[in-house]
C-alpha positions as CSV (number, residue, x, y, z in Angstrom):
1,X,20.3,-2.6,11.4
2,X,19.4,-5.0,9.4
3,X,16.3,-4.8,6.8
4,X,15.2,-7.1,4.0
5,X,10.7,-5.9,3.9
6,X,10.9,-3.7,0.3
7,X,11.9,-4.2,-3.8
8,X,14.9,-1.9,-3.3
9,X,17.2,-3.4,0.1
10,X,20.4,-4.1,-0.8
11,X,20.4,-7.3,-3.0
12,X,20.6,-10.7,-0.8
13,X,22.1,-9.0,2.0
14,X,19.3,-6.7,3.5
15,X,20.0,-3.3,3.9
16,X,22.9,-3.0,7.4
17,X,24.1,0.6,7.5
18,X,21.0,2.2,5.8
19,X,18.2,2.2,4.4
20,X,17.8,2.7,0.5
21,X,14.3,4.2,1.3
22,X,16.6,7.0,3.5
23,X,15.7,5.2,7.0
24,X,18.5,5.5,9.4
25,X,19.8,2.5,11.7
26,X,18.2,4.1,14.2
27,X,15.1,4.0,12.9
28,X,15.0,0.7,11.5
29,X,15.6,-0.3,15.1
30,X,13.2,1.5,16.8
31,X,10.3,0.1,14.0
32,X,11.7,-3.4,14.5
33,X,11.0,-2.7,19.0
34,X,7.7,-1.5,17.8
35,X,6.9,-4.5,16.4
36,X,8.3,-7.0,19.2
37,X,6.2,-5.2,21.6
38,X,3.5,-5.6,19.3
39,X,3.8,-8.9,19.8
40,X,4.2,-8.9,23.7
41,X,0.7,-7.5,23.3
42,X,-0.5,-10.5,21.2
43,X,1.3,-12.9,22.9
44,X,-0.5,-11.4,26.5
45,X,-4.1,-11.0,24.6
46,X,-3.6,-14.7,23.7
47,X,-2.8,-15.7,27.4
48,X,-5.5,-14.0,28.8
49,X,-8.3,-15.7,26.5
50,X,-10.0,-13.0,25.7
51,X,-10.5,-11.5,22.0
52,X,-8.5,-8.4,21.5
53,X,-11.0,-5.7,22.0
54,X,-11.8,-3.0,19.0
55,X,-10.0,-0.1,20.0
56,X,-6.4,-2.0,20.7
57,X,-6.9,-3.8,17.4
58,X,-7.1,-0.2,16.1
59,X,-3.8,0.7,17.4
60,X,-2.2,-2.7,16.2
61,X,-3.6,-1.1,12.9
62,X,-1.7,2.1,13.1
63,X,1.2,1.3,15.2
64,X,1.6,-1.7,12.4
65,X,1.2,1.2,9.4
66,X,3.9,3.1,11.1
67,X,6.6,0.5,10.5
68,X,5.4,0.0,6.6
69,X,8.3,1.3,4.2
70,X,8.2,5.2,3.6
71,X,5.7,5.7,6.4
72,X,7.9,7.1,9.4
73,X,11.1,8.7,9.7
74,X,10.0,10.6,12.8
75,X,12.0,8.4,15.6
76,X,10.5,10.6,18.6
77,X,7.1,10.0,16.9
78,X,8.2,6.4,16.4
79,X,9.9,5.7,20.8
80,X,5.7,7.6,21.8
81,X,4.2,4.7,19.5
82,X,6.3,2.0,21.0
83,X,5.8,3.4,25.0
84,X,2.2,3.4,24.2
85,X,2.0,-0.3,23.2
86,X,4.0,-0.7,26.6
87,X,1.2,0.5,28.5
88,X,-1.4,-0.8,26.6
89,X,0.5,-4.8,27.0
90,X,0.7,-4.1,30.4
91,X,-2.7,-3.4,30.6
92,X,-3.9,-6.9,29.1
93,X,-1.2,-8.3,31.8
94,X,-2.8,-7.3,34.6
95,X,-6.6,-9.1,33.6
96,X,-4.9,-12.2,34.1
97,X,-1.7,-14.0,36.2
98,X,0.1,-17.2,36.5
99,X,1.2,-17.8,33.1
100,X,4.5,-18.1,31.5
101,X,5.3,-15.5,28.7
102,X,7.6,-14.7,25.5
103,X,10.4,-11.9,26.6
104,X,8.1,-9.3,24.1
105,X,5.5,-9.6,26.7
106,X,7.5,-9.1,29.9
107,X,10.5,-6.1,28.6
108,X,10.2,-3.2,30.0
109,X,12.2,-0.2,28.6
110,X,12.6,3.7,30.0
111,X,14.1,5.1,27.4
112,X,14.8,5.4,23.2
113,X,18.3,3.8,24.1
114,X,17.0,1.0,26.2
115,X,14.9,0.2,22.4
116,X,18.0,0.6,20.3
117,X,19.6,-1.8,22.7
118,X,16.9,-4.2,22.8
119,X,16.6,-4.1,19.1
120,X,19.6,-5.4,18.8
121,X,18.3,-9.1,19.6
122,X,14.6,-8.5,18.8
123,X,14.8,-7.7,14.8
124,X,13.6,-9.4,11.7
125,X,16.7,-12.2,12.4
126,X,15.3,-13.2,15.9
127,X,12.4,-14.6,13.7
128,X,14.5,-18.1,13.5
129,X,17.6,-19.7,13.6
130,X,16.4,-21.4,10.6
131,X,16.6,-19.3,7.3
132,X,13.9,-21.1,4.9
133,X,11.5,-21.0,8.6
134,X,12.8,-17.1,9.1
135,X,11.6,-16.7,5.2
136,X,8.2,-17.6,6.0
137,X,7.6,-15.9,9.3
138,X,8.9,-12.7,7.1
139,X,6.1,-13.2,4.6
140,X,3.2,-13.7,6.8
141,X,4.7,-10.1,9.1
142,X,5.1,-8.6,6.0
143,X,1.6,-9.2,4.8
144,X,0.4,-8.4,8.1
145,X,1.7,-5.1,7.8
146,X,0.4,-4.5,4.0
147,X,-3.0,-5.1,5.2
148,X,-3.3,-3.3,8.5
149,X,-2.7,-0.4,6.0
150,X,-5.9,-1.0,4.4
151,X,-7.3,-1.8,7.6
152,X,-6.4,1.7,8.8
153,X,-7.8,3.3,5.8
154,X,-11.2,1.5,6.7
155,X,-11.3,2.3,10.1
156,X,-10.6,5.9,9.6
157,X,-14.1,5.9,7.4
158,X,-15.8,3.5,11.0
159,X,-15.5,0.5,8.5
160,X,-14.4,-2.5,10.7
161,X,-14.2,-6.1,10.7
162,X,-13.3,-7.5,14.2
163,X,-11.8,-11.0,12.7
164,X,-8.8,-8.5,11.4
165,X,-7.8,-8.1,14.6
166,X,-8.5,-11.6,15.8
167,X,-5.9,-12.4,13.2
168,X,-3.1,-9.9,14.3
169,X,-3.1,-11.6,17.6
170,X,-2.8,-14.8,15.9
171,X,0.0,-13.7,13.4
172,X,1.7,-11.4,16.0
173,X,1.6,-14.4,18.9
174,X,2.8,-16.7,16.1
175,X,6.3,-15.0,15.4
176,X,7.5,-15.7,18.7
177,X,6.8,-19.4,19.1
178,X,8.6,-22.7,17.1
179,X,6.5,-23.6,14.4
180,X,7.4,-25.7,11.4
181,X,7.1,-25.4,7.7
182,X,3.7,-26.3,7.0
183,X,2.0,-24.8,9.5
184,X,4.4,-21.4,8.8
185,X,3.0,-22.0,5.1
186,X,-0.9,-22.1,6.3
187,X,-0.6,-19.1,8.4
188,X,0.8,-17.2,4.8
189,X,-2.4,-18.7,3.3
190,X,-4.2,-17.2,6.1
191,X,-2.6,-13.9,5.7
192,X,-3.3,-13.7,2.0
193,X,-7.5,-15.0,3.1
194,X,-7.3,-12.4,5.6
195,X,-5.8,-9.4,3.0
196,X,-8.9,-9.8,0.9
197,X,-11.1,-9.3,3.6
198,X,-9.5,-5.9,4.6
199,X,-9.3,-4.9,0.7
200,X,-13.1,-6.0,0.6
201,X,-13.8,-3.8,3.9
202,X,-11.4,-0.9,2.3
203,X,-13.8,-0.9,-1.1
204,X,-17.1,-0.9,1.4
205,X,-15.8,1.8,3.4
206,X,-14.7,4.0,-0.2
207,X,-17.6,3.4,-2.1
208,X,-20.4,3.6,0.7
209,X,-18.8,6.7,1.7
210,X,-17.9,8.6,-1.8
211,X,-19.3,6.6,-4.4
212,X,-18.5,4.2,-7.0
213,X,-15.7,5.2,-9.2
214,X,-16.5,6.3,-12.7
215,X,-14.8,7.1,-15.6
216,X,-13.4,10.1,-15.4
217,X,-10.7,12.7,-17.1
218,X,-8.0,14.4,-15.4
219,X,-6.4,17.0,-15.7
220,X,-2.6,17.6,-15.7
221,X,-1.7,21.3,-15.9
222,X,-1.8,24.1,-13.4
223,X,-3.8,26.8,-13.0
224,X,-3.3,30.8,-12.1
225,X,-4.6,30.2,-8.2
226,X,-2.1,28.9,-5.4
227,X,-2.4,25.4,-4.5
228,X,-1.9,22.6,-2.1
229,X,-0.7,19.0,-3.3
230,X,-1.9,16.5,-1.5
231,X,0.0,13.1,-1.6
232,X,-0.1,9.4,0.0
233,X,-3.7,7.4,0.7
234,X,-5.9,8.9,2.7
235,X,-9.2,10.2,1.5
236,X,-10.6,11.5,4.9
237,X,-7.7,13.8,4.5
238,X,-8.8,14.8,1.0
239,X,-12.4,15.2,2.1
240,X,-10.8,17.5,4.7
241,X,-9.0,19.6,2.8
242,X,-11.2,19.8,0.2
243,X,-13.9,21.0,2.3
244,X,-11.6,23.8,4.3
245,X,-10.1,24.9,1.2
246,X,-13.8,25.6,-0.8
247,X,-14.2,29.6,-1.3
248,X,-10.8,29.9,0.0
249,X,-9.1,30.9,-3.6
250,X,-7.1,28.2,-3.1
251,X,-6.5,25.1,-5.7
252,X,-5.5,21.2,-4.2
253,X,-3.7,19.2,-6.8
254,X,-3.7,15.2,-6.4
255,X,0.3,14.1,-6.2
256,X,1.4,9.6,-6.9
257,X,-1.5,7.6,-5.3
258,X,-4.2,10.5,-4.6
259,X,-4.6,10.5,-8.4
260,X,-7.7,8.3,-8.0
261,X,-9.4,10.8,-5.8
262,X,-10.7,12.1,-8.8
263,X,-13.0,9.1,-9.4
264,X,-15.2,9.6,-6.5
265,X,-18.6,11.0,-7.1
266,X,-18.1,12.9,-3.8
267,X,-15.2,15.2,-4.7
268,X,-16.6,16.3,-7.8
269,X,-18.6,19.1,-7.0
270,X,-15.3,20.8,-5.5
271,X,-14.7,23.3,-8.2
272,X,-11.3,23.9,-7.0
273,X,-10.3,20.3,-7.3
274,X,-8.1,20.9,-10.2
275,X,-6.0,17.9,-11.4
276,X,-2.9,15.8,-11.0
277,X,0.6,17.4,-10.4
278,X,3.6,15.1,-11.4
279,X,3.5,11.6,-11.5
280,X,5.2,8.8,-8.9
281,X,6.4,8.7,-5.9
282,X,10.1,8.6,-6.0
283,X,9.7,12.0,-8.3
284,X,8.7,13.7,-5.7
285,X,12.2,15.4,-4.2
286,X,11.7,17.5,-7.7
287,X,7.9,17.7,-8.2
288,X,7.5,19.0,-4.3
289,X,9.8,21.8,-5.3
290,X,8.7,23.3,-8.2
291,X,4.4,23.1,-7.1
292,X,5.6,26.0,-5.1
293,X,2.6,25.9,-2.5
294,X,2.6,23.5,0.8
295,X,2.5,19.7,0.2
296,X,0.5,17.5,2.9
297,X,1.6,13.4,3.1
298,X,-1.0,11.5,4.2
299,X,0.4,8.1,4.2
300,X,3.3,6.2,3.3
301,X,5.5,7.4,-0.1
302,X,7.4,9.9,1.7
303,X,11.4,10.5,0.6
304,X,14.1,12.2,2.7
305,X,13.0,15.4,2.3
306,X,14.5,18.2,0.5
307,X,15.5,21.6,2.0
308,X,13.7,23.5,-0.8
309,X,10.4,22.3,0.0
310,X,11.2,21.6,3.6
311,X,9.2,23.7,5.6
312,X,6.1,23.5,3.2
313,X,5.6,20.0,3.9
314,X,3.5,18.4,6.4
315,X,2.3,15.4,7.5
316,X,-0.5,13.5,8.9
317,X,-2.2,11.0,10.3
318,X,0.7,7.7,10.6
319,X,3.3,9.3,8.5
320,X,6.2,11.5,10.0
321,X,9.5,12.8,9.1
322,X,12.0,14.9,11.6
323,X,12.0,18.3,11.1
324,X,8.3,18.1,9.4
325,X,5.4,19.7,11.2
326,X,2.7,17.2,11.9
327,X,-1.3,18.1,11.6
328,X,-2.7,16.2,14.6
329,X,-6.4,14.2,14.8
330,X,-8.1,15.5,17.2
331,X,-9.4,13.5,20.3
332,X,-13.2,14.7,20.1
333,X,-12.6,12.8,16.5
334,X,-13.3,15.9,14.8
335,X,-11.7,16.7,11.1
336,X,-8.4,17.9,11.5
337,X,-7.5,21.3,11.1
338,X,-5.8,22.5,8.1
339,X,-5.9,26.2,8.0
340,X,-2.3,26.5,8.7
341,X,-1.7,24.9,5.7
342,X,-4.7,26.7,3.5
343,X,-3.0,30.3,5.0
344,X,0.5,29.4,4.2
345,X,-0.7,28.4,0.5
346,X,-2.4,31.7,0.0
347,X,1.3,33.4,0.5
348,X,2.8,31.0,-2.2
349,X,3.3,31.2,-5.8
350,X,0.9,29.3,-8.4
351,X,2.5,25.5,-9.4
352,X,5.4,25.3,-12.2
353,X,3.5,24.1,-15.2
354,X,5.6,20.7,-15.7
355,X,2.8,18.7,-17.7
356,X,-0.2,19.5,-19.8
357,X,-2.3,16.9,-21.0
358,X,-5.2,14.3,-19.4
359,X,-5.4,11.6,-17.7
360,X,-8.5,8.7,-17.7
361,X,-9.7,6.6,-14.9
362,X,-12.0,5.6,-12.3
363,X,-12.4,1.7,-14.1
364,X,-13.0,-0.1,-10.7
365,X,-15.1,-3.1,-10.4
366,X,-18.4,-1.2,-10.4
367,X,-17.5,0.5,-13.8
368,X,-16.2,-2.1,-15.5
369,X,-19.3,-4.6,-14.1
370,X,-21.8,-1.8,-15.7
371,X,-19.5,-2.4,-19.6
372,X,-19.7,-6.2,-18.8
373,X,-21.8,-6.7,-22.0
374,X,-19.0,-4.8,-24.0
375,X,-16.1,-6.0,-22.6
376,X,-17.5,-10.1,-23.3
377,X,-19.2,-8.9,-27.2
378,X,-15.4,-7.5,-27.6
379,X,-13.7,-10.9,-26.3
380,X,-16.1,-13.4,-28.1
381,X,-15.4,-11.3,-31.1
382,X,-12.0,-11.8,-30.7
383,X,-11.3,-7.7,-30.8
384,X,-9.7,-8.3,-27.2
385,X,-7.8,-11.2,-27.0
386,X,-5.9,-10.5,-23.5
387,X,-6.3,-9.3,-20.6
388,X,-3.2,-7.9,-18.6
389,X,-2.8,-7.0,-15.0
390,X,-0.1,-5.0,-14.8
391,X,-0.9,-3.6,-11.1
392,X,1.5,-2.6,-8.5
393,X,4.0,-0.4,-7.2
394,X,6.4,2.0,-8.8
395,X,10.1,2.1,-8.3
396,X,13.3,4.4,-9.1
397,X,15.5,1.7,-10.6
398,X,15.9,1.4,-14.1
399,X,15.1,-1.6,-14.6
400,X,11.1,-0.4,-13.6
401,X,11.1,0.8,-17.6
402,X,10.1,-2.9,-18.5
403,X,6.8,-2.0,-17.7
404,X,6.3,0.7,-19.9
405,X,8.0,-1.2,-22.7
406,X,5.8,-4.3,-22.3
407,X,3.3,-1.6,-22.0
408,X,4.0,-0.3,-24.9
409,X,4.8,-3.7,-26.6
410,X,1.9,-5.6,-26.1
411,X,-0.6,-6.2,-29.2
412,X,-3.6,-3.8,-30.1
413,X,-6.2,-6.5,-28.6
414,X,-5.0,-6.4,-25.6
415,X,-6.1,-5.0,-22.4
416,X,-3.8,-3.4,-19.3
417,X,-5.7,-3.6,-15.9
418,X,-4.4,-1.3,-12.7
419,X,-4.1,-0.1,-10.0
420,X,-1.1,1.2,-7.6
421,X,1.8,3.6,-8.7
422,X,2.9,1.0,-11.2
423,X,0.4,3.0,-13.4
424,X,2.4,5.5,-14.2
425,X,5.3,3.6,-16.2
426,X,2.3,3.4,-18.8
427,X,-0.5,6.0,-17.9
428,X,0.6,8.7,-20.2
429,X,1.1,6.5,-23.4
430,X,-1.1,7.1,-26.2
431,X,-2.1,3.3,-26.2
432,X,-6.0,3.8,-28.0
433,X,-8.6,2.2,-27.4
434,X,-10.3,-0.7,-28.6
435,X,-14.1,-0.3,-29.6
436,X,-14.2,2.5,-27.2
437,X,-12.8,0.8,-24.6
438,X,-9.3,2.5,-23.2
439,X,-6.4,-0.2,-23.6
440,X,-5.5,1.2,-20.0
441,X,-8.3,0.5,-17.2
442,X,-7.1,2.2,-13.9
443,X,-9.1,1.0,-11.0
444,X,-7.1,3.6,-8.3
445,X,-4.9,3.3,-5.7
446,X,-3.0,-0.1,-4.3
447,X,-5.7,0.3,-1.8
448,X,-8.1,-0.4,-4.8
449,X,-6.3,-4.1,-6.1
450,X,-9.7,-5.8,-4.7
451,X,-11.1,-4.2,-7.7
452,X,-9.3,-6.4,-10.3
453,X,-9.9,-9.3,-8.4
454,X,-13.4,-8.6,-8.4
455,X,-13.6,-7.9,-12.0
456,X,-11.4,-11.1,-12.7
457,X,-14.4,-12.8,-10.5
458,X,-17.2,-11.4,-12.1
459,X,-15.6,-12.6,-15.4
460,X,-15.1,-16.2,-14.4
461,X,-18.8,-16.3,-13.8
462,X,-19.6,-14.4,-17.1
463,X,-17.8,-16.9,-19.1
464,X,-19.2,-20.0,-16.8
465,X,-15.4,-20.9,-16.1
466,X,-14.7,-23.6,-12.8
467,X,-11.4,-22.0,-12.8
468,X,-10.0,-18.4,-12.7
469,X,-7.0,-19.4,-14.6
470,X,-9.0,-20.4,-16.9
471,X,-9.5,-16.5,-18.1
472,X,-7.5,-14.7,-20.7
473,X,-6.0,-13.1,-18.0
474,X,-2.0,-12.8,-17.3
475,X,-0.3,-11.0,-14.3
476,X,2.6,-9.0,-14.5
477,X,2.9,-7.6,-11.1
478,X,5.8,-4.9,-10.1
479,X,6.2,-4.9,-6.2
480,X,7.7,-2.9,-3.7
481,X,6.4,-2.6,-0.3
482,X,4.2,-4.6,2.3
483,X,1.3,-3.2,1.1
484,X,2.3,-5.1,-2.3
485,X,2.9,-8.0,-0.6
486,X,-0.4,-8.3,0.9
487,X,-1.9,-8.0,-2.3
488,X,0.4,-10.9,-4.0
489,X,-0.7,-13.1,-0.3
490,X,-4.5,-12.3,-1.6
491,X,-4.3,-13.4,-5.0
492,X,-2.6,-16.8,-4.0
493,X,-5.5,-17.2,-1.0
494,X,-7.9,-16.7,-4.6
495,X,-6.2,-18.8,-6.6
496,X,-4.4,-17.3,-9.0
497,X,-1.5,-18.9,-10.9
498,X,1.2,-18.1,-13.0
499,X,2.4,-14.3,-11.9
500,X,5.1,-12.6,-13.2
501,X,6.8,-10.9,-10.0
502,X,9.6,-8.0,-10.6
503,X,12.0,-6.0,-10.4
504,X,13.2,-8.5,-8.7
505,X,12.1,-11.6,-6.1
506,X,12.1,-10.2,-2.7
507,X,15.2,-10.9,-1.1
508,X,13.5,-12.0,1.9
509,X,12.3,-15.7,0.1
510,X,14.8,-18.6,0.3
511,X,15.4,-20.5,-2.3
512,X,13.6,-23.0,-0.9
513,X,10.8,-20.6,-0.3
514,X,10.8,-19.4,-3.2
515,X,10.7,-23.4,-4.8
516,X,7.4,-23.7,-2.8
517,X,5.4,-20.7,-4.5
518,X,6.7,-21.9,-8.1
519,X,5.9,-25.1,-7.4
520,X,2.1,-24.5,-5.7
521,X,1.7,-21.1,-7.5
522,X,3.8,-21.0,-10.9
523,X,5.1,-17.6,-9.6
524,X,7.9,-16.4,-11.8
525,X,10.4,-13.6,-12.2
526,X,10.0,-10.8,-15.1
527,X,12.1,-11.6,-18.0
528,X,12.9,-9.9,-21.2
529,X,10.2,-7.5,-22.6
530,X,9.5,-9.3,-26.0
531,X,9.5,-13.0,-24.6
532,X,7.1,-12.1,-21.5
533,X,4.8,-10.5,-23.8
534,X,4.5,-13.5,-26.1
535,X,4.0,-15.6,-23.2
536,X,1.3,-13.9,-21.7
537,X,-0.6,-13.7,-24.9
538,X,-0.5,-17.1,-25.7
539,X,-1.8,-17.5,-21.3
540,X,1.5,-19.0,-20.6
């Protein structure tokens, strides 16, 4: 195998014998067949003419999510996925003859083996002979999978913009053919461009269907009722669930990125909504085990899995794991069925109390928009003198504390913005406020990173400034996954200058690469905790 796409593959060299994330060889190849016959159906869509029709830009959507870091480990799950794309490929080939295709649009395999095989020539290396040219097609696939994840999400809710899926036959079609440097570093622009249209669809499709986050307090302590964790992205799962477990005597806990569920006007009037259990997503081999009750995984975020918790886990929608019983959608697209999840929790014990405090959010871009006149009397007073977005993913390493120690090193005037796991290096410091305003503004999930970019809009026009680097606004950005990356593409597509990237610079940019975003895009690595800090306040 070979595997370079998240924060934590082995440095330089990718990881070769396995995963860090857990993912076996085998897996790794059968997600890197996926996506070649992904782009056989690109390539094929692209010969035929035509515009890729809604419902196969749906799969690209989902089959895309599947190969996202921490999504699937299920590889029987993963060889159906890749054997549908087959069929559907096929079917594009035969609207049209005569024409000359890629190999990803003409292989045919019967079997898982025939994939593994197959893989062996078809991975992330058959990009390019040429590394710095291999470096590019890597960003652009790896943005394209960060935003068909919050494509998905918007088409679970019926949100969806046809030009997304124009673009995934463009990017897809585009891996297989000899293209140079420049027009490798457009279609990156265009992958950032198109990112913030599927984070602007995700928002619609949120807000119009639960509301406008608002300020809220949550809740971190247990209760005496069982309960069900619910963890990942998805909140047509926790609408579900929410609904199936009402009157049920049953509790559901918000687990890592579901923490933000508790924003939304719409799941507020579930009494048995009852808080947060644990924190991020790497914790979870520990928290899982001591909520006690059954644990459902919506998305992506998912860790080998532990015997102890093993056979109270399930997962949904585009996430799998072996062994790990999967809750089906059904085809009459009715809401999935959950009651052998509710009944199995009503035979478990209430959660280990491992936390008991409070947790505030719900600050996304409506919210902050309605204390616009606040937030500018408190900079033109000079009470807030900074603005930083420290938004992103978490991590296991170590070396992920330097977030909460700029966290906790930055002045009193200044302001963390976020969104994503990265929240929860810093979400349970007792950082104040300033004027009432919390020094910590938590606009959700990673799905939510539109948000800040929208609020960093809103105050460019606020404060009559031609440029958004103008603002006193710094980035401090912690990555991990393709998601991330799709959200780093958008703010470059925007604009924005001068972020800090880290742990580390993904190992899948060349130096050469990697001279091209500093030079166009100032983008620099994290460095020690009290020189970044000084340098972002003085907006250097």
């Amino acid at each position: 195998m070979y595997c370079d796409q998240c924060q934590e593959s082995v440095q330089k060299t990718g990881c070769i014998a396995r995963g860090v994330c857990g993912k076996s060889e085998t897996t790794a190849k059968l997600q890197d067949m996926l996506v070649y016959v992904l782009e056989g159906i690109a390539v094929c869509v692209e010969a035929s003419g035509r515009r890729v029709t809604p419902e196969l830009g749906r799969f690209i959507s989902e089959a895309l999510f599947v190969t996202v870091t921490n999504t699937n480990f299920d590889d029987d799950a993963i060889v159906d996925k890749i054997f549908e794309a087959l069929a559907l490929r096929d079917e594009v080939k035969r609207s049209f003859s005569g024409v000359q295709l890629h190999d990803s649009a003409v292989w045919t395999g019967e079997s898982k083996e025939d994939c593994i095989r197959k893989a062996e020539t078809s991975g992330v290396a058959a990009l390019s002979e040429n590394e710095d040219l291999r470096s590019l097609k890597s960003l652009v696939l790896y943005g394209l999978k960060g935003l068909a994840a919050y494509t998905d999400h918007a088409a679970v809710l019926g949100y969806v913009d046809e030009s997304i899926y124009d673009f995934y036959v463009k990017a897809l079609a585009s891996l297989t053919k000899e293209m140079n440097a420049d027009q490798l570093t457009a279609l990156v622009m265009e992958t950032g461009e198109t990112a913030v249209k599927a984070m602007a669809l995700l928002d619609k499709a949120n807000t119009e269907t639960y509301g406008n986050p608002e300020i809220t307090t949550v809740k971190t302590g247990v209760g005496n009722n069982p309960g069900i964790l619910i963890s990942g992205h998805d909140l047509h799962d926790m609408e579900a669930l929410l609904k199936q477990t009402e009157g049920s005597g049953v509790d559901v806990y918000t687990h890592c990125e579901m923490l933000p569920a508790h924003y939304y006007p719409a799941f507020k009037k579930f009494s048995h909504f009852a808080g947060n259990y644990g924190s991020s997503w790497w914790s979870q081999d520990k928290e899982f085990a001591s909520f006690n009750g059954p644990i459902l995984m919506t998305t992506n975020c998912i860790v080998p899995v532990k015997e102890s918790y093993r056979r109270r886990m399930f997962t949904t929608g585009n996430a799998g794991y072996e062994g790990v019983k999967h809750v089906p959608a059904p085809e009459n697209g009715e809401a999935k069925d959950f009651s052998e999840i509710i009944e199995l929790a009503k035979t478990c014990q209430p959660p280990t109390e491992i936390e008991n405090g409070e947790i505030i959010g719900g600050f996304a871009h409506n919210q902050v928009i309605a204390l616009a006149d606040k937030v500018v009397e408190a900079v033109k007073s000079g009470a807030i003198q900074r603005f930083v977005v420290m938004a992103g993913c978490d991590g296991r390493q170590n070396t992920r504390e330097y977030y909460t120690d700029v966290a906790d090193a930055l002045p009193e005037d200044a302001i963390i913005l976020t969104a994503g796991c990265a929240k929860y290096r810093y979400n349970k410091l007792q950082l104040g406020d300033i004027g009432g305003i919390p020094r910590v503004l938590d606009a959700g999930q990673c799905n939510d990173s539109y948000s800040l970019a929208v609020i960093a809009l809103k105050l460019k026009e606020v404060f009559g400034l031609e440029d958004i680097n103008d603002l006193p606004i710094s980035y401090d950005i912690a990555w991990y996954e393709q998601k991330a990356v799709a959200v780093l593409l958008a703010l470059l597509s925007l604009g924005v200058k001068g972020i800090r990237l880290g742990p580390t610079l993904p190992d899948f940019l060349t130096p050469a690469v990697q001279s091209v975003l500093v030079e166009k895009f100032d983008i620099k690595p994290i460095g020690m905790v009290e020189e970044d800090v000084s340098a972002m306040m003085a907006g250097k």
